[in-house]
Each structure stands twice: as structure tokens, then as C-alpha cells.
N, C-alpha and C positions, 0 to 999 in steps of 0.2 A: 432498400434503403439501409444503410448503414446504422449500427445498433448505439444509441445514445450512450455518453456520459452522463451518469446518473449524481445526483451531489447532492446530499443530507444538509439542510439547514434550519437554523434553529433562531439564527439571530445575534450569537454569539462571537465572541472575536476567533475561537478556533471554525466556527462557519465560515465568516467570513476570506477570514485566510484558503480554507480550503476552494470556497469559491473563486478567489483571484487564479489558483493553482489550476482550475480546473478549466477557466478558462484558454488560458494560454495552452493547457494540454489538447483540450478540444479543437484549437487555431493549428494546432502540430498535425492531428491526423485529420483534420477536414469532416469531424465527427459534430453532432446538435449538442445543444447542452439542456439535459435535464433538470432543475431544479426541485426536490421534493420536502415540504413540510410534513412531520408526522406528529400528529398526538391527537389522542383519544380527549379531546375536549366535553364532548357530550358528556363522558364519567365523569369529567371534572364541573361541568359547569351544574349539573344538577344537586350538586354539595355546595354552591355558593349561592349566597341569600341572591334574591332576586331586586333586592333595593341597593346593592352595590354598587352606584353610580359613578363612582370615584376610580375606577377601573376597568380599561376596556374587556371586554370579553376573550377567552381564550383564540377562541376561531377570527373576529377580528386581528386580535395580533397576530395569529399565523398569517391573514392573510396581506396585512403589513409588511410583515416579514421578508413575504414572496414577491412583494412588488419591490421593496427597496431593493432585494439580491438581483432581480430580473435588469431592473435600472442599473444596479454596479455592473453586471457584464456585458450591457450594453456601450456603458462608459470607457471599458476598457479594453471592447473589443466587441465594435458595431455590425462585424460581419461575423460571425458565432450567434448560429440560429439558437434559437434557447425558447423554454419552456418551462412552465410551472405548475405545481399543484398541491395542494392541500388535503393530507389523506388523514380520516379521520381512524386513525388506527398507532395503537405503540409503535414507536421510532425502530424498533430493528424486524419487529418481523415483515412492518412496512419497508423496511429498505430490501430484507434479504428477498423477498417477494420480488421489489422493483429490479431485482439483479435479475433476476430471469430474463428479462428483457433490455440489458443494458450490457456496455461493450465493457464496460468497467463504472464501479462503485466507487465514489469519493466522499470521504467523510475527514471533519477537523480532530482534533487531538483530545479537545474537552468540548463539552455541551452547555449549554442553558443553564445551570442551576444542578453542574455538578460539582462536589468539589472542587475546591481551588488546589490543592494539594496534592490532589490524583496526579501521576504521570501521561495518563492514559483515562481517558474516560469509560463508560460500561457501555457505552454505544459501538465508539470503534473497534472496540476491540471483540466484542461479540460478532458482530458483523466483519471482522477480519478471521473471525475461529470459525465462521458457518457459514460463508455462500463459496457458492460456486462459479461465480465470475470473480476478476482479480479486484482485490481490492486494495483502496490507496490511504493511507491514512498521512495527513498532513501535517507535519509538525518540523523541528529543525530550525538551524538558527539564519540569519537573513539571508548567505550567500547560498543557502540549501535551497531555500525558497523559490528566490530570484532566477536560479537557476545559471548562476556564473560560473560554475567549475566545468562546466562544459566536460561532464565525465559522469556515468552511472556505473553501478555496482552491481554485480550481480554476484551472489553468493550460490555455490555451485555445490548441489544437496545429490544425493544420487538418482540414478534414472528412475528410480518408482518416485520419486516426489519430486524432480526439478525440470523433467523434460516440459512442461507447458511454460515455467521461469524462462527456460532457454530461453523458447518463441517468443515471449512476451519481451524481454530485456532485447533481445537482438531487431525488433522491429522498433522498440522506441528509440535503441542507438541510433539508427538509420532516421528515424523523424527526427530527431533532432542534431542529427548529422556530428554527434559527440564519439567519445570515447569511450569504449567497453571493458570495463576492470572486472575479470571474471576469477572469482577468488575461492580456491579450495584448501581449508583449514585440516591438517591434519595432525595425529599427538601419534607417540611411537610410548607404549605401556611401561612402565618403572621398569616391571619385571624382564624387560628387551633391555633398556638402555645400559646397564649393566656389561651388556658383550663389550668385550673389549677387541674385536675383531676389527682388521683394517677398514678406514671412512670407507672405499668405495664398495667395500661388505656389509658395513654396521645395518642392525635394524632400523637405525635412523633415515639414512640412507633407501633402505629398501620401502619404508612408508612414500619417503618422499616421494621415488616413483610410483608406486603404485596411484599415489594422490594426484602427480601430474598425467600419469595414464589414462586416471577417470577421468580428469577432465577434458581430456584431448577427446575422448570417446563421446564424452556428454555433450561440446559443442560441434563435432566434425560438420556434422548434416546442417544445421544454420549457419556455420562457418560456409560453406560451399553455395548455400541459400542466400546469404546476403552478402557477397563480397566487397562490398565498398564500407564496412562498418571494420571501423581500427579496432583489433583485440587485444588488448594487450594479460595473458594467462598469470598466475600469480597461484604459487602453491606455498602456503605459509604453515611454520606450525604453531599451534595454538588453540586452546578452545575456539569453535565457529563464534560464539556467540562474541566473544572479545574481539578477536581480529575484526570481524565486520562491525562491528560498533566504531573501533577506532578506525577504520576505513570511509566511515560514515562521513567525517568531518570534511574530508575533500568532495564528496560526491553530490550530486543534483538530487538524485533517485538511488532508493538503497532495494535490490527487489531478492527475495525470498521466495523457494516453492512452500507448498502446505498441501500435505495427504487429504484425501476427504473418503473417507469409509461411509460405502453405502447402509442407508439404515443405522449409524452413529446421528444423535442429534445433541450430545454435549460440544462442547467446545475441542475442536479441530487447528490445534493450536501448539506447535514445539517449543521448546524453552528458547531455543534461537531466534524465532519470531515473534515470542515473547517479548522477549529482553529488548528488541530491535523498536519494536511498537512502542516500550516505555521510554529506550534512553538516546534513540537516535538522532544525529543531529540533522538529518535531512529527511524529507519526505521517504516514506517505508510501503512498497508494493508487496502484498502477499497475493500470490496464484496459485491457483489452486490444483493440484491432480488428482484426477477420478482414478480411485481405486478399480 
């Protein structure tokens, strides 16, 4: 049986959202949908008077919670098998846990009762620096959502950290029968640009191939593996983190690799997927590669 979509919810409008996203994703690959509430309520409820009447209990609302999300994706898509549960344990080590068993992790932008002002919540974004299945964090403005640009992104990292990106981006192109924007950011050092030697010499010049070189090498094998997915290469120069940010604005899906060192247990996390998590305008995949 094919390994579930897992999805973080809390109750929240960035749940919810992730929920809508995660159904349609699930209708794509023919995948169940998981639904997971986490929080340690027993810690909580044994600090709250027991004459609190006025207040349903924590484990009640979570399981509130589970049934109104269970009904939304029934609403919006009757045939996406789906499931739920109520795990009495903190929100990420329960999720990163659940990822063991899941084809991919979906989580919303902000949670329950975190700042309004965060970019990024400390849920998704822990849980995009630590697991080891791909994870998706949902955010972006309505046409990223929606899923209208009919185009994802993939931001093209080198082979020690993008070759699982490859696989991942080149099989959701193909579910979704869109368009594959595979984008390699390169800069050419101060100390180069300087030469004044002719364009088709300059170090400018010579980055750029090298940058379109990588990438011809980094997709060849999925390029040959799925040939019905449209590629279209793109070698720009520019910090990664900017160019795929402002790329972000046309795309469905913005997806990123992410190293994972064995035996590291802090946050597994690049400034470019950083950045990507906080200010992007569509939905952001991090995938992960085993050191």
C-alpha cells in the first residue's frame, strides 16, 4: 500500500489551508490522506482547575478539530481515502515520527496560538530542518495555492543535496502534467569580474557554463526517466536565495533539496530554504538527502 500524506492540524486557518492543498495533492498521486492532531494535553490539562466548565477540554477540541478537517476533505474531495488521529505528544516530534511512515509531511505556515507576526511558524519550520521524508509547507498568495500557474520550480542545489529534489519535482511535474522550471543560480567572484578579457572568455561567461553544465548533469537521468514532463533549464545569475524567491511568484510549487547528516539532530536547514519557508509566495517542498 502506498505510503500516506501526512497533514499537521491544529484548527487554525494556516491548517486549514494546508489541509485544502493536501487534498488535491493526495487526488494527484492516488495517495490516503492522513490527518494528525498533536499535543501533549494531559501536561496541560492537569494545571487546569477541574471546575473549569466554561471551557471544553484540550483532548475534546483536538478531537473536534479532527472531525471538522476529516468532513472538509470529504467536502472537497469524496473519493481521497482519509484518516485521523489524536496523538497525545508535542506537535513536531509527533509529526517528525509520523514521517517515517508517510510519503510526504504537510504542514500550514502558522499554528494555533503562534504569533501573528511570525513568517513562519516553529512547527513548520522545525519539522522542514529535521525529517527525513519531503516536506511541504503551505503558504503563498491565492494563485500559488490554487494551483493556476500550471508551472513548479525546482531550484537546482548540487548532487550531494538536490539529487532526491530532482526525483521528487520531476514526478509531481508529470502528476500534474505542468511545467518544469529548473533553475540554477550562479554569481561570478568581484575578484573575476574585473577581467577584461573577451565575452566569450570573461569569468562570467565561464561560470555561466559551468552552472548550465551542472545542471544538464543533475537532470539528465530523470530527464531520460520521464520524458513527457516539459523542461524548460534556466541558468541565472544571482544569489539562489533571490532569484528563486522572485520565481516563486509564477509557480504552484517551489521545491528545494536539504542535506541531512547522520547523527546531526539541530536544525538541517540552508539559508536558501530558509528564506524560501519565510517569504515565498507559493507553496515550498524541502527534500531531503541522506548524507
Amino acid at each position: 500500500m502506498e505510503l500516506p500524506l501526512v497533514v499537521g492540524v491544529d484548527g487554525s486557518d494556516g491548517s486549514l489551508a494546508a489541509v485544502d492543498w493536501a487534498v488535491d495533492e493526495a487526488a494527484r498521486h492516488g495517495l490516503p490522506l492522513r490527518l494528525v492532531y498533536a499535543s501533549w494535553w494531559e501536561r496541560y490539562e492537569e494545571a487546569v482547575p477541574s471546575d473549569s466548565l466554561d471551557r471544553p477540554s484540550e483532548r475534546v477540541l483536538a478531537e473536534h478539530i479532527t472531525a471538522s478537517a476529516m468532513e472538509r476533505v470529504k467536502l472537497r474531495n469524496p473519493e481521497v481515502q482519509v484518516s485521523a488521529e489524536v496523538i497525545p505528544h508535542e506537535a513536531v516530534p509527533a509529526l517528525l515520527s509520523e514521517g517515517h511512515n508517510a510519503s510526504v509531511l504537510v504542514t500550514g505556515s502558522r499554528g494555533r496560538g503562534e504569533v501573528a507576526g511570525l513568517l513562519l511558524g516553529s512547527v513548520g519550520l522545525a519539522v522542514a530542518a529535521r525529517a527525513h521524508r519531503p516536506v511541504i509547507v503551505v503558504r503563498g498568495d491565492k494563485a500559488g495555492l490554487a494551483g493556476t500557474h500550471e508551472r513548479i520550480v525546482l531550484g537546482a542545489g548540487d548532487p550531494a543535496t538536490g539529487a532526491e529534489a530532482v526525483r521528487f519535482s520531476f514526478r509531481e511535474a508529470e502528476a500534474r502534467g505542468c511545467t518544469l522550471d529548473v533553475v540554477r543560480a550562479w554569481r561570478c567572484p568581484p575578484h573575476e569580474s574585473a577581467d577584461r578579457t573577451k565575452p566569450a572568455q570573461s569569468p562570467a561567461h565561464r561560470h555561466e557554463e559551468q552552472a548550465s553544465a551542472l545542471l544538464d548533469h543533475l537532470i539528465e537521468a530523470a530527464v531520460a526517466d520521464h520524458p513527457k514532463v516539459r523542461v524548460r533549464r534556466n541558468t541565472v545569475e544571482g544569489p539562489a536565495r533571490k532569484v528563486l524567491l522572485h520565481r516563486s511568484g509564477g509557480a504552484d510549487l517551489l521545491i528545494v533539496g536539504a542535506r541531512r547528516r547522520k547523527g546531526h539532530f539541530g536544525l538541517q536547514l540552508g539559508l536558501v530554504a530558509h528564506t524560501l519557508l519565510h517569504h515565498a509566495d507559493c507553496p515550498v517542498a524541502v527534500v531531503p538527502q541522506q548524507a
